[in-house]
C-alpha positions in Angstrom: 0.0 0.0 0.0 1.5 3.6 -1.5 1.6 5.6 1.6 -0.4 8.7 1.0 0.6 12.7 1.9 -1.7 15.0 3.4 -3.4 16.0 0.3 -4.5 12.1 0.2 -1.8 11.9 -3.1 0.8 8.9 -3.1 4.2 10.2 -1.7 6.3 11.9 -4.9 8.9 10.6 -6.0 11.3 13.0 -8.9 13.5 10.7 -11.0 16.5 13.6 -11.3 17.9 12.9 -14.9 21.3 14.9 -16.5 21.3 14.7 -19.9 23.9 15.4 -22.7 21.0 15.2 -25.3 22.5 11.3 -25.9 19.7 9.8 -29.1 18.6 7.0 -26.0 17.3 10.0 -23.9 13.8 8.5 -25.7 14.0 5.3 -24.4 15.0 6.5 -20.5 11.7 8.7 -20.4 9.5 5.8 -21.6 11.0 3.8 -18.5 10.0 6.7 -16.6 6.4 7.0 -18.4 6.0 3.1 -18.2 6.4 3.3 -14.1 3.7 1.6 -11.9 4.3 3.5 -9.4 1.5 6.9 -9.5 3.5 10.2 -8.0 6.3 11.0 -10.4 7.7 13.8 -11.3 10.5 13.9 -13.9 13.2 16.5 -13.6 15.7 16.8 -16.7 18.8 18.6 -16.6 19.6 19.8 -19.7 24.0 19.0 -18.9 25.0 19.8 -22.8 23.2 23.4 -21.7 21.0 22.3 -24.7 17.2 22.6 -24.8 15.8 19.5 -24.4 12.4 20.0 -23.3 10.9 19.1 -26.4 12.2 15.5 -26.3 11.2 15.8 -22.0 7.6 17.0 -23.1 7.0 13.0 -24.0 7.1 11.9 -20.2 3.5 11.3 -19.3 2.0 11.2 -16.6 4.6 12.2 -14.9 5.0 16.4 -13.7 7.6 17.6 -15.9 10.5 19.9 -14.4 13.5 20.8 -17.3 16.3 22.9 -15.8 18.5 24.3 -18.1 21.5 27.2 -17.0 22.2 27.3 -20.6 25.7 26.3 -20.4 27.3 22.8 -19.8 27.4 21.6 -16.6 29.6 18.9 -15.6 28.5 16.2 -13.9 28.2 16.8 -10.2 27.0 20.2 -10.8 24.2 18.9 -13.1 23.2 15.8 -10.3 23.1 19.7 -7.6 20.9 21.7 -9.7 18.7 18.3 -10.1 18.4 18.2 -6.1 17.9 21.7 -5.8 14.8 21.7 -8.3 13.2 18.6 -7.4 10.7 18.4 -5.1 10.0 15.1 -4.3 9.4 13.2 -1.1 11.9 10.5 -2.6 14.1 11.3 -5.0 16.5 8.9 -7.4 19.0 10.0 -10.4 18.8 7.9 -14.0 21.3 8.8 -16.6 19.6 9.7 -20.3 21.6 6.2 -21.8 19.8 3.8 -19.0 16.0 2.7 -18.3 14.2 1.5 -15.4 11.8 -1.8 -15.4 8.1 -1.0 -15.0 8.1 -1.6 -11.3 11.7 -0.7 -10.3 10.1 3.0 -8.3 7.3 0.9 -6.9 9.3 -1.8 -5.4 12.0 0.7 -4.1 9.0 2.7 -2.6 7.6 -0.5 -1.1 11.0 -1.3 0.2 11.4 1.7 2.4 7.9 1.6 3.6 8.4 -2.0 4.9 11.9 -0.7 6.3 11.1 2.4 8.2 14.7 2.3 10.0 16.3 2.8 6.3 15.4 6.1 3.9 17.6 4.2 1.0 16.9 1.2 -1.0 18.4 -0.2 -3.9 17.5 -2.6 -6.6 19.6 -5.5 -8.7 21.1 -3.7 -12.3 21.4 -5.7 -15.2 24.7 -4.5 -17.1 23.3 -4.5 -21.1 25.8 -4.0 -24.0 25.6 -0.7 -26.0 22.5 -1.7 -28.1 20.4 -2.9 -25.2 20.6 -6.2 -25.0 21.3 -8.1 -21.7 25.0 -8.3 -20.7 26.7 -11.0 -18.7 26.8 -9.2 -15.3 24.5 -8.6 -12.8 24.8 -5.5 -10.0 23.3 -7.6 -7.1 25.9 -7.0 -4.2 23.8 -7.0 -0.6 24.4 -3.9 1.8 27.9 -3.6 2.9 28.7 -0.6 4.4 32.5 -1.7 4.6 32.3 -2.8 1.3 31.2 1.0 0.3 34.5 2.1 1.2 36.5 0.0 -0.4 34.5 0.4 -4.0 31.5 1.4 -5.4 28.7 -1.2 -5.9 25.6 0.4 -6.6 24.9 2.1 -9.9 23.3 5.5 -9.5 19.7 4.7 -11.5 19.3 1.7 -8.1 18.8 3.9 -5.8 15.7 5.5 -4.0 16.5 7.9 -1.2 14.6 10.1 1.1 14.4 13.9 0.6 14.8 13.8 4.9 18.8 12.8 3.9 19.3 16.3 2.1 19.1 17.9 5.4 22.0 17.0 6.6 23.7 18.8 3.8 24.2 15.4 1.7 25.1 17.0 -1.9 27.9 16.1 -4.7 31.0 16.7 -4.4 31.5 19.7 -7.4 35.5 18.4 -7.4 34.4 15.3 -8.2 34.0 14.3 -11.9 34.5 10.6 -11.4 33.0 8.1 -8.6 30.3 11.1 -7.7 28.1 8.8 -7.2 29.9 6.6 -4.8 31.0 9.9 -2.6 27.2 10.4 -2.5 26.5 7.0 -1.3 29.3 7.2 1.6 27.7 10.7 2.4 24.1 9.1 2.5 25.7 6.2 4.7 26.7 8.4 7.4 22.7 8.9 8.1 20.8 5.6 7.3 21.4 2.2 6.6 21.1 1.1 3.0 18.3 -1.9 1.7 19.2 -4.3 -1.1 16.0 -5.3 -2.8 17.3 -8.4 -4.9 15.8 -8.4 -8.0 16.3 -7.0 -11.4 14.3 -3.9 -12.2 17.1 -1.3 -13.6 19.2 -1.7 -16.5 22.5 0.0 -17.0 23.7 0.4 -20.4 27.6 -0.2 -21.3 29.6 2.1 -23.1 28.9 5.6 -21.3 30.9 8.7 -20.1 31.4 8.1 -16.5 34.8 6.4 -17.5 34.6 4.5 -14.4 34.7 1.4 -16.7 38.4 -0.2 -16.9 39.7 -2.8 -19.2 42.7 -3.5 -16.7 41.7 -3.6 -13.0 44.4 -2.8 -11.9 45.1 0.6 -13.3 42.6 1.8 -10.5 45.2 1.3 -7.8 47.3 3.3 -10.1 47.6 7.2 -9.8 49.0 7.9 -13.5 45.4 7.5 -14.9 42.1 9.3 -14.0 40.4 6.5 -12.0 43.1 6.2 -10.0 43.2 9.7 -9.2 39.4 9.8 -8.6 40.1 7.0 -6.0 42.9 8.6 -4.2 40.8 11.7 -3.7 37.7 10.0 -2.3 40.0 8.1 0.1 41.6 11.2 0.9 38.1 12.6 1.7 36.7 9.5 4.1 39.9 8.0 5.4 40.1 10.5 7.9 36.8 9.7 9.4 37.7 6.3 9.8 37.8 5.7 13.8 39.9 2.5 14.8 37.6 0.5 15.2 36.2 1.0 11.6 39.6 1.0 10.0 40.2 -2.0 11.6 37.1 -3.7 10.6 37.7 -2.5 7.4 41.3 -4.6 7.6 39.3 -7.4 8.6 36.9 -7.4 5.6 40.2 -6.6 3.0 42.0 -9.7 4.9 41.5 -12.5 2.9 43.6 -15.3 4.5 40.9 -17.4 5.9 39.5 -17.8 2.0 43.5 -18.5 0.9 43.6 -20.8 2.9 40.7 -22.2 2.5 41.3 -22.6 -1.4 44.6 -23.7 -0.7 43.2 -26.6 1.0 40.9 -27.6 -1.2 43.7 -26.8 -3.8 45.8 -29.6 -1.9 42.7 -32.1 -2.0 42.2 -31.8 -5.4 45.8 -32.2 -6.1 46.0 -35.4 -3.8 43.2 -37.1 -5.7 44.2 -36.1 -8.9 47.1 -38.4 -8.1 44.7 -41.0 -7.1 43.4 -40.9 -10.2 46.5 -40.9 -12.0 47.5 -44.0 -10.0 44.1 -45.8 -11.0 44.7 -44.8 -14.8 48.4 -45.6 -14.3 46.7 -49.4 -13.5 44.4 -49.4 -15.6 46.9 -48.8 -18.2 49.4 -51.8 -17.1 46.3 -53.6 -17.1 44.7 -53.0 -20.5 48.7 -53.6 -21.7 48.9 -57.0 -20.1 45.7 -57.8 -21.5 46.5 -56.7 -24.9 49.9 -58.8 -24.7 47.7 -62.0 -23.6 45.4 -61.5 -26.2 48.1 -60.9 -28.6 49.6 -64.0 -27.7 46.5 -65.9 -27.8 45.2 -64.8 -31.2 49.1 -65.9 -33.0 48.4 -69.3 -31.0 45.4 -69.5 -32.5 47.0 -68.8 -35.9 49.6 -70.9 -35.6 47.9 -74.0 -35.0 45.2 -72.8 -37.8 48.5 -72.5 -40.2 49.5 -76.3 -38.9 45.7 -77.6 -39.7 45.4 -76.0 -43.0 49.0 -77.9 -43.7 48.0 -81.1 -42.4 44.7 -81.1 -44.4 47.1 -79.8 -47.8 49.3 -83.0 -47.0 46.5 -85.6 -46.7 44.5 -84.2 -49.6 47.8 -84.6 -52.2 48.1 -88.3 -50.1 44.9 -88.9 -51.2 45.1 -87.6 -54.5 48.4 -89.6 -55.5 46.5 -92.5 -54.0 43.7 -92.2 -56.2 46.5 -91.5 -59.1 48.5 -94.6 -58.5 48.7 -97.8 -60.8 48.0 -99.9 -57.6 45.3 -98.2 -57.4 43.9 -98.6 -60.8 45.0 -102.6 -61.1 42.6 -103.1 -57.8 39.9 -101.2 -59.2 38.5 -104.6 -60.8 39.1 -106.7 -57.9 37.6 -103.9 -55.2 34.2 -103.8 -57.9 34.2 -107.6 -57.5 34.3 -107.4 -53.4 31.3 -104.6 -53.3 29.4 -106.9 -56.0 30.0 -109.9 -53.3 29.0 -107.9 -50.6 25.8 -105.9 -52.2 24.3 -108.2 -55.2 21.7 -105.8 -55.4 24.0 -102.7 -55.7 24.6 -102.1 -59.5 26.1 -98.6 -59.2 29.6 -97.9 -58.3 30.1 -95.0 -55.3 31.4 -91.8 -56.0 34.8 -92.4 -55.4 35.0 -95.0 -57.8 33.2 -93.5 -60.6 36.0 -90.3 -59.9 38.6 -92.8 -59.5 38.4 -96.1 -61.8 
């Protein structure tokens, strides 16, 4: 249930968005016109110091707010000037290049209503590539407020955050050019617990100008390039409000010897029963060898006494031949007719044999 202001309206929310006048400005509104939620108001700031209130004109039904200073403004002042003009009882940023799911203000505002300790909630982000379609990594990190200082987990269109958090002078940091955002976050911090709502309804889309992106990871522990930089200044900013017990906690959370060794063990398992299994093949292998050998043995046995057969049958079949062939043979023909006539009076017909071999 949308919790309702005096004026028996839901609660406002103003979806703050700086724009360069990027050609998927379009499709970021029609997240914002597509919302389930009721109360919007959308607040564009035109950042290229463009007009832009023509393309703004297409968010419906939300209350339209354009502020434009008619100059660029870079990107902390432009995310300023959007808190200064919004007037929303919860307020959240979305950059012109990403898009909200239809229910992504409605869940967030459910969120904090449920959570009345918290006045921030964020969502899940799908990474997309360039053209839109879905990436290969998911924003999804839970609440970790010593994670937050060590790097920046939630992208800026996630979260929802009460108006009550301005008044303790939370605003952007107008130094900052790079990891805004995340200084924002550690500022909100300091007043309210954060609320991870797991589940997809934001979309972020690769390929942008916040150049927080890197290739190498490492060249953000590296002051000879802008993110590095960026970094070293934040840490310059918060370090210093770091009591003991924080810093050390935050020691504890970068110490990751308990997981090294962990890995290391199961490392050393695998290892020792990948030599079982080496050992079992290694068997196996004598074994099919030994067989093979036996059954190589076997199968020239078997052809050896086949060969003597074949010669024995070769030798009887020429003895019988020059049998057959001889002139013994022949003279007795007469006298071996005579002794089967003796024998079988009735039996006129001479056998096979001795019609072949007369």
């Amino acid at each position: 249930m949308t919790n309702l202001e005096a004026t028996g309206q839901p609660e406002l929310i103003s979806v703050i968005c700086r724009s360069i006048g990027r050609p998927q400005l379009k499709a970021a509104i029609d997240s914002v016109s597509s919302q389930t939620y009721p109360n919007i108001e959308f607040v564009l700031v035109c950042a290229s110091g463009e007009d832009l209130s023509v393309q703004a004109d297409q968010v419906k039904p939300a209350n339209l707010t354009v502020v434009n200073e008619g100059k660029p403004l870079p990107r902390s002042v432009a995310a300023n000037a959007g808190l200064t003009n919004a007037s929303g009882d919860y307020l959240i940023f979305l950059d012109d290049d990403d898009w909200f799911a239809p229910e992504h203000l409605e869940k967030l505002h459910a969120c904090l209503r449920d959570n009345s300790n918290c006045n921030a909630a964020y969502s899940s982000v799908q990474k997309s590539t360039a053209n839109g379609e879905p990436g290969d990594y998911v924003f999804a990190t839970d609440y970790d407020p010593l994670l937050l200082l060590r790097d920046n987990y939630i992208p800026i269109h996630a979260m929802l955050f009460s108006r009550s958090l301005l008044d303790h002078g939370c605003r952007f940091d107008e130094a900052m050019d790079i990891y805004e955002d995340w200084d924002f976050w550690l500022q909100l911090n300091q007043h309210t617990e954060f609320v991870h709502v797991d589940a997809i309804t934001a979309f972020y889309r690769d390929g942008g100008d916040s150049e927080t992106a890197a290739t190498d990871v490492a060249s953000r522990y590296n002051n000879d390039n802008k993110l590095g930089q960026a970094r070293s200044y934040l840490f310059n900013k918060w370090l210093p409000t770091l009591t003991g017990e924080k810093f050390n906690a935050l020691l504890g959370h970068l110490d990751q010897s308990a997981t090294i060794a962990e890995l290391s063990n199961n490392v050393d398992a695998e290892h020792a029963a990948n030599l079982a299994h080496q050992q079992q093949i290694k068997e196996l292998h004598e074994q099919l060898e030994t067989l093979t050998h036996e059954a190589n043995l076997a199968r020239a046995e078997l052809q050896n006494t086949r060969d003597n057969l074949t010669a024995q049958i070769a030798t009887l079949e020429k003895q019988l031949h020059d049998l057959y062939n001889s002139t013994s043979w022949k003279l007795t023909g007469p006298l071996r007719k005579a002794s089967r006539a003796l024998r079988s009076p009735s039996s006129t017909s001479p056998s096979t044999d001795e019609q072949e071999h007369k």
